[in-house]
N, C-alpha and C positions, 0 to 999 in steps of 0.2 A: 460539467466537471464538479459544481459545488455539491450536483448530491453525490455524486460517486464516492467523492473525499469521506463525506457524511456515513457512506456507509460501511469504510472501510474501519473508519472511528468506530462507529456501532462494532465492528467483529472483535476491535480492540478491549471495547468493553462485554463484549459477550465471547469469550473465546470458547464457549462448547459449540457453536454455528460456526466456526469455522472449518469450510468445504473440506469434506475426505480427501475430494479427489485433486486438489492443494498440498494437502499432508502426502497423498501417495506420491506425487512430485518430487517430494524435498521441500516445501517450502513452509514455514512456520510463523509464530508471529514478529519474529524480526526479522524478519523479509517484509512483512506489510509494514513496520514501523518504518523502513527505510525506502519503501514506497513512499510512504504518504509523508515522509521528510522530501524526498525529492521533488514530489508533488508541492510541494507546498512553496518552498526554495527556490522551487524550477531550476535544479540543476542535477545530476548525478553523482554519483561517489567521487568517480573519475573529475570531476570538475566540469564534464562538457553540457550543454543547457538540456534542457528537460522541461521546455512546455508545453504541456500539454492542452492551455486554453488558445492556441491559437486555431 
């Protein structure tokens, strides 16, 4: 999971590589910002857990 984090950070910082086929979705860079808050947290918006390194 730490390099997953790693490269989600990287798209934070490179937002022209972020996937089309993401963007066709609906989804943008606050949707990854709130990924990688959750991730990091280990928890969800909703309050419920969110870990992912088990």
């Amino acid at each position: 999971m730490p390099e997953a984090l790693e490269r989600l950070y990287w798209l934070l910082d490179h937002p022209d590589y972020f996937p089309m086929d993401l963007e066709k979705a609906g989804f943008n860079l606050a949707h990854l910002c709130k990924l990688i808050l959750a991730i990091e947290i280990r928890q969800k918006e909703n309050g419920s857990p969110f870990d992912v390194f088990s």
